[in-house]
Structure formats: C-alpha cells, structure tokens
C-alpha positions as CSV (number, residue, x, y, z in Angstrom):
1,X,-4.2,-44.2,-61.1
2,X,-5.2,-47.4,-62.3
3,X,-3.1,-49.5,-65.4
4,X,-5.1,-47.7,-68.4
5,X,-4.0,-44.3,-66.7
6,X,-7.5,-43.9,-65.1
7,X,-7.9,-42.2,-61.7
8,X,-9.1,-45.8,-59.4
9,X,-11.8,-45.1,-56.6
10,X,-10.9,-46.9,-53.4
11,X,-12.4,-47.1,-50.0
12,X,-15.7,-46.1,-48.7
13,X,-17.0,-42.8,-46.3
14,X,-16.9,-44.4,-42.5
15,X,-20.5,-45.0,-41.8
16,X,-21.4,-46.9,-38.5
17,X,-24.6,-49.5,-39.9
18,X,-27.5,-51.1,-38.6
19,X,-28.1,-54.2,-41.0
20,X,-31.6,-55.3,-41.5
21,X,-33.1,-57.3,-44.6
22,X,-36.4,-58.5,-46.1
23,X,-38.1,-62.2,-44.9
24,X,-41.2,-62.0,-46.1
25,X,-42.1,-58.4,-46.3
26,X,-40.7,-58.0,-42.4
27,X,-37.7,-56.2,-41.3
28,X,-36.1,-59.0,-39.3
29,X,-33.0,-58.5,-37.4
30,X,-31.6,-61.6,-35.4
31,X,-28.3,-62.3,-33.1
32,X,-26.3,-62.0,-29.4
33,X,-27.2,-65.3,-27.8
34,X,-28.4,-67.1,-31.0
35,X,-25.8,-66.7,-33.1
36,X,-24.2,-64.1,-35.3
37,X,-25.7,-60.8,-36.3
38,X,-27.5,-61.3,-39.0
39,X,-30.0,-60.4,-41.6
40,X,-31.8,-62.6,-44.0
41,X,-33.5,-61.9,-47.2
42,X,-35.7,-63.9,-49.4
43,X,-33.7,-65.4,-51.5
44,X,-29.9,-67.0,-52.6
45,X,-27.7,-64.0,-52.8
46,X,-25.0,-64.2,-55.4
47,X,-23.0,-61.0,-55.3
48,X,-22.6,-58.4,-52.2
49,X,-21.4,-54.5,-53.1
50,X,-20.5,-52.0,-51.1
51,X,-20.9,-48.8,-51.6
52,X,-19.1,-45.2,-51.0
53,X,-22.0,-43.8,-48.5
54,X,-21.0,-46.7,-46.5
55,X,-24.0,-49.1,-47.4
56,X,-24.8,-52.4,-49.1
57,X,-26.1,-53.9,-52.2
58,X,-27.0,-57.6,-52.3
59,X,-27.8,-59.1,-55.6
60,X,-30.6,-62.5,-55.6
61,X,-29.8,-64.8,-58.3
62,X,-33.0,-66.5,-58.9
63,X,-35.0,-63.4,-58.6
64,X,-33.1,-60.7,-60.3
65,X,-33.8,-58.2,-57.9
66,X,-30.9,-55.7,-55.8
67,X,-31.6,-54.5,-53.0
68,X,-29.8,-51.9,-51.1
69,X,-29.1,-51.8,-47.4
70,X,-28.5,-48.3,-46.1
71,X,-27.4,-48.0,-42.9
72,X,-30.7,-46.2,-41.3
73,X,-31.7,-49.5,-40.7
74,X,-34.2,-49.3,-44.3
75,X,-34.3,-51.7,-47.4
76,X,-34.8,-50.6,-50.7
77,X,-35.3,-52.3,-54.0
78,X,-33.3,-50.5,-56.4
79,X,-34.0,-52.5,-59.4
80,X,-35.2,-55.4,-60.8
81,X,-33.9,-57.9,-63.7
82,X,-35.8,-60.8,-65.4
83,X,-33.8,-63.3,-65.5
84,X,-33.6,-66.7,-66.4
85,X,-32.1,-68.5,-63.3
86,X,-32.9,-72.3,-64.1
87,X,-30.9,-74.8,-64.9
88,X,-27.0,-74.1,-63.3
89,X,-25.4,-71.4,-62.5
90,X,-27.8,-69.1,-64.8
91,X,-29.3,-65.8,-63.0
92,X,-28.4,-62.1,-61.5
93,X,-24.7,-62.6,-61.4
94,X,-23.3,-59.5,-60.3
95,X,-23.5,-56.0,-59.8
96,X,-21.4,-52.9,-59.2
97,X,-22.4,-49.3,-58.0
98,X,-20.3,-46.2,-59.5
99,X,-22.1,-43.4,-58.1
100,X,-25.3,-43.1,-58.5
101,X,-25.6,-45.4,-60.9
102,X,-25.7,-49.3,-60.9
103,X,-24.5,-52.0,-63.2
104,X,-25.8,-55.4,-63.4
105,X,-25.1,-58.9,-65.2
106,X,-27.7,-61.3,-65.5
107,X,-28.4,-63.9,-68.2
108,X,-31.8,-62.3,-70.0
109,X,-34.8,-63.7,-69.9
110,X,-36.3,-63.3,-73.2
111,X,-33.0,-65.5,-74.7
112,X,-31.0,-66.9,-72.3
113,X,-27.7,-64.5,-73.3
114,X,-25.2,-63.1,-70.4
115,X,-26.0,-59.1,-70.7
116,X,-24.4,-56.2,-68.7
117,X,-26.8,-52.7,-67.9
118,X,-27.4,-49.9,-66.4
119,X,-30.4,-51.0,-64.2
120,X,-30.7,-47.7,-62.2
121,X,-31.3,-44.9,-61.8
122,X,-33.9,-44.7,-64.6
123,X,-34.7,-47.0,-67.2
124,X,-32.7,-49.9,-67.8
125,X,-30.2,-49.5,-70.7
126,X,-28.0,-52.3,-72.2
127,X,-24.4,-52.2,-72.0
128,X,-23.0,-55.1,-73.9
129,X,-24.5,-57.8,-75.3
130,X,-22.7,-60.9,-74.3
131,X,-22.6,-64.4,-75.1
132,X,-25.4,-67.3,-75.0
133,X,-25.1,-68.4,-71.0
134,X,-24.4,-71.6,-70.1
135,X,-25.9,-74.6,-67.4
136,X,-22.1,-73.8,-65.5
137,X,-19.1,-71.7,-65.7
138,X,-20.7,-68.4,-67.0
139,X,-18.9,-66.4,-64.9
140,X,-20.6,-63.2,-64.7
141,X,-19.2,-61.1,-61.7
142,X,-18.6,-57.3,-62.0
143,X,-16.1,-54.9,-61.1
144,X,-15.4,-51.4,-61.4
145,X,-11.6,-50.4,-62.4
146,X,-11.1,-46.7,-62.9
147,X,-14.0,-45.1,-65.4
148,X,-14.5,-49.1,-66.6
149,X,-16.3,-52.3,-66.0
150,X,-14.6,-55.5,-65.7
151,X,-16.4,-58.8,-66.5
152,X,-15.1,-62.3,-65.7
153,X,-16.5,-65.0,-68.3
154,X,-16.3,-68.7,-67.4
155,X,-15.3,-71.2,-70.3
156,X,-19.2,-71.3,-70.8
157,X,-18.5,-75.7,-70.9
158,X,-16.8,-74.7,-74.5
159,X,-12.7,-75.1,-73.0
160,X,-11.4,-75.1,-76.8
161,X,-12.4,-71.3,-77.2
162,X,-10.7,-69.8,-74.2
163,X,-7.3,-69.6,-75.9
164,X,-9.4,-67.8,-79.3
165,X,-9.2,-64.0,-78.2
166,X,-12.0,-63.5,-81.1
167,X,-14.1,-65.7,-77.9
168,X,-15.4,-64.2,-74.8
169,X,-15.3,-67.9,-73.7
170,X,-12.6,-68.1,-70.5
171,X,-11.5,-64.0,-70.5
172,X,-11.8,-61.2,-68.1
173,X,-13.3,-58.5,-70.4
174,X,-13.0,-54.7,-69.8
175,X,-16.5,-52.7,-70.5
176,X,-17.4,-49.0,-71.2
177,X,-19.9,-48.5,-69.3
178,X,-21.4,-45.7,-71.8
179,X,-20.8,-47.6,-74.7
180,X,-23.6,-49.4,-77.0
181,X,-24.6,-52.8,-76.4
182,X,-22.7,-54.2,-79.7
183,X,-19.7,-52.4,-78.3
184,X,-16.6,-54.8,-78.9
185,X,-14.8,-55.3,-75.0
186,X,-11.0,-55.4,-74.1
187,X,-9.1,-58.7,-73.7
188,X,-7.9,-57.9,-70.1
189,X,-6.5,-61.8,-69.6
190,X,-7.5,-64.9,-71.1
191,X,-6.3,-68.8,-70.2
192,X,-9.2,-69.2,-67.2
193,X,-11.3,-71.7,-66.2
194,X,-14.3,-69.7,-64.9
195,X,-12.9,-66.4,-63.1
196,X,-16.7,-65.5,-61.0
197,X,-14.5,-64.6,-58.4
198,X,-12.3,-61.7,-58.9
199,X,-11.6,-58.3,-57.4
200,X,-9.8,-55.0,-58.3
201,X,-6.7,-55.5,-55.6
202,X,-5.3,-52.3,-53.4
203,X,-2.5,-51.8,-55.5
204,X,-4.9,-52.1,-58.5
205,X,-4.1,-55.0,-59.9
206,X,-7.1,-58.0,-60.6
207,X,-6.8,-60.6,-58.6
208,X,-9.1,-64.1,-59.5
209,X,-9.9,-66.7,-57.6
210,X,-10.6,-69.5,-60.3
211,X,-12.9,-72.4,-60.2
212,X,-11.6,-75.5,-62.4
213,X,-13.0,-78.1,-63.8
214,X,-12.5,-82.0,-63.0
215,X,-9.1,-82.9,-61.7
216,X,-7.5,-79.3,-63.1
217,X,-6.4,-77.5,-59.5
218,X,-8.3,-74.2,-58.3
219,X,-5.5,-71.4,-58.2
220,X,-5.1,-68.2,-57.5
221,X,-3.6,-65.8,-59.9
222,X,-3.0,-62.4,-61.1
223,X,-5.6,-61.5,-63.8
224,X,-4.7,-58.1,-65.6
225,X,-1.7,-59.8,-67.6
226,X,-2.6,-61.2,-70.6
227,X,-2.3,-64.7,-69.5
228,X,-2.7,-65.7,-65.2
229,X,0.4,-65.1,-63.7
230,X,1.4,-65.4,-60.1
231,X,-0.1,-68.6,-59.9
232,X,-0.6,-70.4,-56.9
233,X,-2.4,-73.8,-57.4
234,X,-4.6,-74.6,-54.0
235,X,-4.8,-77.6,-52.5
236,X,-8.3,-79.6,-52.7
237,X,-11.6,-78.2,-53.7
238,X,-13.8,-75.0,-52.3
239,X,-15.2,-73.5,-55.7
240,X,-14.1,-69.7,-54.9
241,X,-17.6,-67.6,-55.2
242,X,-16.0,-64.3,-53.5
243,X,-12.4,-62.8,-53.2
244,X,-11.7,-59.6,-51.7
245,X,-8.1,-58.0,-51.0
246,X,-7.2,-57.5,-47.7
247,X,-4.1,-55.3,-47.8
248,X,-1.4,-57.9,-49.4
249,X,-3.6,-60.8,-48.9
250,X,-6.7,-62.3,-50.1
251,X,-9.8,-63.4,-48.3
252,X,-11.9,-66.3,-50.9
253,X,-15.5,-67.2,-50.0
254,X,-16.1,-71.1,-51.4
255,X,-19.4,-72.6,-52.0
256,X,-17.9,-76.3,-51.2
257,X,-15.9,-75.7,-48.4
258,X,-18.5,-73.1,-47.0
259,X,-15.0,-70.9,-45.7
260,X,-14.1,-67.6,-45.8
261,X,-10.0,-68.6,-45.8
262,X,-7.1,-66.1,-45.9
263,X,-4.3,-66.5,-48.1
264,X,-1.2,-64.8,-47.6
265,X,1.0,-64.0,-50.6
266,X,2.4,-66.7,-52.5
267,X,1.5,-69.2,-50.0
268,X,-1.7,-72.2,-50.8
269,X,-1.9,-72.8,-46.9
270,X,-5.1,-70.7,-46.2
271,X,-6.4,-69.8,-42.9
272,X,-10.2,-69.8,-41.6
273,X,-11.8,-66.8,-40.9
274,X,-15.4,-67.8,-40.8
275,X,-17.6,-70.6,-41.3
276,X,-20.7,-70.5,-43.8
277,X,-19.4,-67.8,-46.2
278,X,-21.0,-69.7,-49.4
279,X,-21.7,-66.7,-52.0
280,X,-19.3,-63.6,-51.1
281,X,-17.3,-61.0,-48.7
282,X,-17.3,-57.6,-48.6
283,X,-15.8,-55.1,-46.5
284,X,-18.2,-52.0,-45.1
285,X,-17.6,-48.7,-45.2
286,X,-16.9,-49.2,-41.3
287,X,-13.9,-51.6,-41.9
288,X,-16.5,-55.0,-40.9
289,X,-16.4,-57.8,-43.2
290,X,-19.8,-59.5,-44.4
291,X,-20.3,-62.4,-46.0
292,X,-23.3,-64.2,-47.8
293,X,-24.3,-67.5,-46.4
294,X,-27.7,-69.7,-47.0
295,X,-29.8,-67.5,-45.0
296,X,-28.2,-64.1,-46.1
297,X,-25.9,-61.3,-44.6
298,X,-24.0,-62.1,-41.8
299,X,-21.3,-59.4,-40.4
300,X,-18.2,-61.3,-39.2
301,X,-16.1,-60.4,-36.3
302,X,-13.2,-61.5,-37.5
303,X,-9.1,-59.9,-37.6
C-alpha cells in the first residue's frame, strides 16, 4: 500500500526484448563490435517508461510524439502532443502508462501552459490545467503512485513563490487522473528548486533528484514530506534529468556530467555506471537498465 492507503503497482511481467527504433522511417538496430546495443530514434528523448507487458515508452521533447517499443521487435506511435518546445526546456516532458491508458505532460501549443492528459487510448482529454511554462525549470516529469499522478514543478524562474502553497511554483503535486482539468492538486512537498527528476522508490516513498540554480548545491532528498528531508547535498554539478531506485540506492542520469552514477544511501560519493546517460534510466521488465543518450536508447550492461 502506498502513503494515501492506495494499493502501489510495482514491477513489470519478465519479457525477454528485442529493441528497435525509428531513423527516418527505418527500423535500425546497431551494436557488438561498434559499440553498445542500441536503438535511435528521430529525435531528443526526454522521458523513458516502462511498462507492465515488459515494453517501452520513449517520450520526444521537441516533437511531442510517444512512441512505444514492444518487445516483438515493432514501433508504434501511440500518440501525439503539439507542443511548443522552443525556447528552454519547453516540450513533451513526461509520460506515465497505467494500464492501458497513458498520461502525458507537455507545455500546450495553443498557449504555452504546462498541461497533464490522457493522450491514449482514444481522444485526448485534459487532466489538469497547469501553470504558464517557463524558458527553464518547468519541471514536468510524471509518475504514477497508487490510483494517482504525481507531478514535479520547477520554480518556473519565479523562486519567491515556491514557499506560497496557493503556487504550483517549486511543489511536487499529486493528480487524479479522472478528475477535471480545473481540478485543484495536492501539495505532496514544496521547498524545490526544480524536481524533473523524481521517482516513486521501492518502499514507496518519492525520491528527487533536484537541479539548482547558481551556486545553490544539487541534492538529493526525500520528496513525500512536506518539506525535502533526507538531504544529501552532491558535490559539483550534473543537472539530474532521470533517477530510478535501485533497491536502497539511487541511480541519477545528468545532462552535464553525461553519467548514469549510483548513490548509496546517505552517501554524496556516487559511482559510475555508464557513460552518455543525458535524458533518463529505466529498468525493463527483464531486469536491463536503459538509458537515453543523444542518439536514443541504449541498453546498459551494467551491475
């Protein structure tokens, strides 16, 4: 059960996968002698999912479209979002699958303003209604906790309105995922810089990887108290884009540092896993860990 009392889904049916993507409209598969196994798509991925029949999502920033790897080897475009993806750190920020059905944050189009929805299946339908995005720290990323979505909001460049809990400015932000788009979210935790990377932990609690601003330290922290707790300040910069929980510890993608580093519990000495992990990490259904780098999906053989 998670904290609300809700029944938490974990793990993922075991699923052996053959990973392929799109490069311009041609399944492409590269790896053995010339380098890792890989599979690239067309553009900048910003979030990876997995999902319980043991597949992947992959989110593209600047073109709004999720696409979903499923382990026969195929690709499939399960929806698409207009987004507007230009200037900063603007576009299709994250996604989440519960089911069959799949959630999405983007910043809209038509106005510019962070949105959640239910992009598939069917027609899309609009969750929540969020702020007006920002050229950096909108945050954005999604996550499923029990029968609920989580949403992690950067300060949105407005630092003065992350301690106002009438903000959505610096808060992780708790969802219905059937409610109306006006629907008012839950104050999970509030006191962040710009939480993009966060996960739902094994033993259910959030964990965040924050970004900072200027001279302020990135830290690790627990995020479903009201303010971070468990801090752990790290030691120069690598902009955290992914976290995932690995048993007690914690594995943090960094778009600087270009690492996928391990950090053990209470500890800011991390150690490398993998080089070029720039957007994400997940785990498949098969136990592998993938990351995101500049050219797409790599699967990492890593302990």
């Amino acid at each position: 059960m998670d904290r609300r009392g809700r029944r938490t889904r974990r793990g993922y049916d075991a699923t052996v996968l053959a990973w392929v993507a799109v490069l311009g409209g041609t399944l492409v598969a590269c790896g053995g002698d010339e380098g890792p196994e890989r599979y690239a798509t067309t553009g900048a991925l910003s979030d990876l999912e997995a999902t319980d029949g043991g597949g992947l999502l992959a989110a593209e920033r600047l073109t709004g479209r999720i696409l979903a790897l499923d382990g026969d080897g195929g690709v499939d475009e399960v929806a698409q979002v207009e987004v507007v993806a230009e200037p900063g750190q603007r576009g299709l920020l994250g996604i989440v699958a519960d089911g069959g059905d799949t959630y999405a944050s983007y910043t809209r189009a038509e106005d510019g303003r962070l949105v959640v929805a239910q992009v598939a299946p069917g027609d899309e339908r609009l969750v929540w209604l969020g702020p007006e995005s920002a050229d950096l720290a909108n945050g954005g990323r999604l996550a499923l906790d029990g029968d609920g979505l989580v949403i992690g909001i950067g300060d949105l460049t407005e630092p003065d309105l992350v301690d106002d809990l009438d903000a959505p400015n610096g808060k992780l932000l708790g969802l219905d995922p059937q409610g109306e788009a006006d629907q008012a979210p839950e104050v999970i935790s509030s006191g962040w810089n710009n939480p993009f990377a966060f996960t739902i932990a094994d033993d259910g609690s959030i964990r965040v990887a924050d970004n900072s601003p200027g001279g302020v330290p990135e830290r690790l922290a627990r995020g479903d108290t009201p303010r971070p707790s468990e801090v752990v300040e790290l030691e120069g910069q690598a902009a955290p884009s992914g976290v995932l929980s690995d048993g007690a510890d914690l594995l943090v993608c960094g778009y600087v540092s270009e690492e996928l580093r391990r950090y053990r519990p209470g500890s800011p000495e991390p150690e490398v896993v993998a080089e070029g992990c720039r957007y994400d990490v997940a785990r498949l259904g098969d136990g592998r860990l993938v990351l995101a780098d500049d050219d797409g999906v790599v699967v990492v053989d890593a302990p």
